[in-house]
C-alpha positions in Angstrom: 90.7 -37.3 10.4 88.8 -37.7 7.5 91.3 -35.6 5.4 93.9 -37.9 5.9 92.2 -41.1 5.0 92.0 -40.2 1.1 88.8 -39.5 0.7 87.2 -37.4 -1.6 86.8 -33.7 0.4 83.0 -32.7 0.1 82.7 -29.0 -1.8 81.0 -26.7 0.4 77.7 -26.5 -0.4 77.3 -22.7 0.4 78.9 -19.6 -0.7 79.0 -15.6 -0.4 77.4 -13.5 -2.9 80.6 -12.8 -5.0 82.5 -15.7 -4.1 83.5 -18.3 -7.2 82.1 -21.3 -6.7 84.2 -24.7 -8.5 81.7 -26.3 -10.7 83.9 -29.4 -11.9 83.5 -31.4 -8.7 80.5 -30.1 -8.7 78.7 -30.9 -12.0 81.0 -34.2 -12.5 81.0 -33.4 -16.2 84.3 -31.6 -17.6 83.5 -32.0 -21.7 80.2 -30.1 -22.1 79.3 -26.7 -21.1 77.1 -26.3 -17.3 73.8 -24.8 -17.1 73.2 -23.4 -13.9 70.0 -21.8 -12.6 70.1 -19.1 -10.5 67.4 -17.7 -7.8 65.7 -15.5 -9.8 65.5 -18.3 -12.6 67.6 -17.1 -15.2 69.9 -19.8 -16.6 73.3 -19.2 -17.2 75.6 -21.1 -19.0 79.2 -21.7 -18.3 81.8 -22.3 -21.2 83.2 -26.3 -21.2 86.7 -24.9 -20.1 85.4 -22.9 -17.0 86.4 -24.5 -13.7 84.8 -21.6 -11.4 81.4 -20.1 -11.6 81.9 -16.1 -10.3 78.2 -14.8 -11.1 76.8 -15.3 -7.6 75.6 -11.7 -7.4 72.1 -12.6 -5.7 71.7 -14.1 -2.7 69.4 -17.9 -3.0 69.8 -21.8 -4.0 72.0 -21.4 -7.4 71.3 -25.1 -9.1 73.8 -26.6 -11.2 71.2 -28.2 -13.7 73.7 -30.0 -16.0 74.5 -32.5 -13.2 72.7 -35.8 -12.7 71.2 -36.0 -10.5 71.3 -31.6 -9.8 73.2 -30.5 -7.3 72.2 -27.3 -5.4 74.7 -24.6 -3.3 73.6 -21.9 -1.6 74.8 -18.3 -1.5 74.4 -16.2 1.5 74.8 -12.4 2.4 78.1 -11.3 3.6 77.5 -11.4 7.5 78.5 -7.7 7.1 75.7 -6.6 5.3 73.5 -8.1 8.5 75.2 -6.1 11.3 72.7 -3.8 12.9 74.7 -1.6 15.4 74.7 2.1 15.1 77.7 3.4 13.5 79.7 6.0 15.1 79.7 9.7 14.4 83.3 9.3 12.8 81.7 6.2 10.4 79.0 8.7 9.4 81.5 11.0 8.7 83.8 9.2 6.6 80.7 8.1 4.5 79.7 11.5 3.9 76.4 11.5 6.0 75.0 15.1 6.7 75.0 15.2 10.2 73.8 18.8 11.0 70.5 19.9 10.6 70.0 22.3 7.5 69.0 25.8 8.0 66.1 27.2 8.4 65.0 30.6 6.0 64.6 33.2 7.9 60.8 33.8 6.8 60.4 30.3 8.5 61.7 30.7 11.9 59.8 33.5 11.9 56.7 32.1 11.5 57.2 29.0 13.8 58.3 31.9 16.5 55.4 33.5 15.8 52.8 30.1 16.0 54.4 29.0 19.3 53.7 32.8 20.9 50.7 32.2 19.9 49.6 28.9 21.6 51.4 29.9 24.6 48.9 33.0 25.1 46.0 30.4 24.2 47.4 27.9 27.0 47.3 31.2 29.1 44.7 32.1 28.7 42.3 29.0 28.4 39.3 31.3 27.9 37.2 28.5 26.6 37.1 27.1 29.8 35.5 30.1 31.8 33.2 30.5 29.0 31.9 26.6 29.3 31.4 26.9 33.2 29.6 30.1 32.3 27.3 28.3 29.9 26.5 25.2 32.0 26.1 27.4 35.3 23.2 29.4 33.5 21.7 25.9 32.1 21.2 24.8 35.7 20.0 28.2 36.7 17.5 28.0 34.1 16.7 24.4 35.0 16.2 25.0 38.2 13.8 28.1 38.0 11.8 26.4 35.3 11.1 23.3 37.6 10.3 26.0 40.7 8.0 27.7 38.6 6.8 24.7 36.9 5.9 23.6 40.5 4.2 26.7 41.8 1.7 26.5 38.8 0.7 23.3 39.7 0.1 24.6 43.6 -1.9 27.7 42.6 -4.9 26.1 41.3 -5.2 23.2 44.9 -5.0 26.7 47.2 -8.3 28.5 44.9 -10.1 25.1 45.4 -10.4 25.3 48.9 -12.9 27.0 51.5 -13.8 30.4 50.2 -12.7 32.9 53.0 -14.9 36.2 53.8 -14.4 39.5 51.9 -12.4 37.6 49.2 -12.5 38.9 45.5 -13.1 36.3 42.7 -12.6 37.6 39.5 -14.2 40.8 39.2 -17.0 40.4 42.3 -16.4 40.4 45.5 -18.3 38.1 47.7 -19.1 37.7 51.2 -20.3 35.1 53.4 
């Protein structure tokens, strides 16, 4: 509706990288030359007789400086560029992606063969297990005879303190009652 009342139509105030963007609506001055500053801050000036700006090549706010008050557009990535779905085997393809896997020297395969014989006899094997039961079962043997012992020691010397019993030998003489 607005179209057809006469009014003045409102430029777009954003843009794809590469597009050309009209600067003489925009800038409101057609006699002297337009500065425009782009995202990364480098100002670039566009002759007096340029209509269109065509050096949106990075994606930002591009400010037409030369305008009062400055007017800003912005340009965006392609919506293309933002598409995330896995492409298809044929895509690939067509693009020249390797798809197979390289091969593998023969010296290589040989020695990967030759690592994963190996681990499989170790997971056979599992040697390092018995060997640990081993240790610990002689650790609580030993524990165990060492506290039996250690307990008969302390024994010994209550059963010599009691009543002296005929005919018995202490130390070297024997003594009777």
């Amino acid at each position: 509706m607005l179209e057809t009342s006469g009014a003045p139509a409102s430029a777009a105030s954003h843009y794809f990288v590469g597009d050309v963007v009209p600067i003489v609506a925009a800038s409101g001055a057609r006699d002297s030359s337009v500065k425009i500053l782009t995202p990364d801050n480098n100002q670039v000036s566009v002759a007096s007789g340029e209509t269109n700006f065509s050096g949106t090549v990075v994606p930002g706010i591009y400010t037409i400086a030369s305008a009062e008050p400055p007017k800003r557009f912005a340009v965006n990535i392609d919506s293309f560029e933002s598409r995330t779905a896995p492409l298809s085997v044929e895509d690939l393809e067509r693009l020249s992606v390797p798809l197979k896997r390289p091969v593998m020297p023969v010296s290589v395969a040989r020695e990967r063969s030759i690592r994963l014989n190996n681990t499989e006899l170790e997971n056979r094997q599992k040697l390092w297990r018995w060997l640990i039961v081993s240790a610990l079962v002689v650790l609580l043997l030993e524990t165990w005879l060492g506290g039996r012992a250690h307990r008969r020691s302390l024994v010994d010397p209550l059963i010599s303190i009691g009543p002296k019993r005929e005919n018995e030998v202490v130390g070297d003489v024997a003594t009777t009652a």
